[in-house]
C-alpha angles and dihedrals in degrees: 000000000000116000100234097199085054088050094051092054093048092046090052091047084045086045084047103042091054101048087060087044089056100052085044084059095050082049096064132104117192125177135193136174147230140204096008090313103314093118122038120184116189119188132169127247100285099047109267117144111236102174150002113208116195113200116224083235092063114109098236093182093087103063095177090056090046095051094049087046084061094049097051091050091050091044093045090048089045096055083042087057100043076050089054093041097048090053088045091052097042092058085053096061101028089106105047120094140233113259107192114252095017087093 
C-alpha cells in the first residue's frame, strides 16, 4: 500500500520542481542555423521564436531560398528545444513512482 501522506509531499516537490523547470525553459535561448550560417533562428525552451538573424553574406536575391533557409533554422532550434524540455521534465518526474492504473 502506498503511504498517502508520503504521495502528497512528493507530488508538491514534483509541482515545485516543474514549475522551476518551466521558467528554466522560458529562460532559455537556443539557436540553430541554416545554409552554412546565413540564417540563425534562436527560440526558448518552449519553442518561441525570439529572434531571425540574416547574415550580410546571405544572397538575398532569391526570396523563396531565403525564406526556406528561415524555416529550416526555426524548425532545427525548435526540435533542439522539444530535445532540452523532455530532459528537463524527465528529471522532474525521475523520482516519482508507478502507481498501477495512473499511466
Amino acid at each position: 500500500m502506498y503511504d498517502v501522506n508520503s504521495l502528497m509531499k512528493q507530488a508538491q516537490k514534483m509541482r515545485d520542481e516543474a514549475e522551476k523547470a518551466e521558467q528554466d525553459l522560458l529562460d532559455r535561448r537556443i539557436s540553430a542555423t541554416a545554409g552554412g550560417g546565413a540564417v540563425t533562428a534562436t527560440v526558448n525552451g518552449k519553442k518561441d521564436l525570439i529572434g531571425i538573424a540574416i547574415s550580410g553574406d546571405c544572397d538575398m536575391s532569391d526570396p523563396a531560398l531565403v525564406a526556406d533557409l528561415v524555416v529550416a533554422a526555426v524548425r532545427e532550434a525548435q526540435c533542439d528545444a522539444d530535445r532540452q524540455a523532455e530532459e528537463v521534465m524527465r528529471k522532474v518526474t525521475a523520482g516519482m513512482p508507478r502507481i498501477p492504473g495512473l499511466g
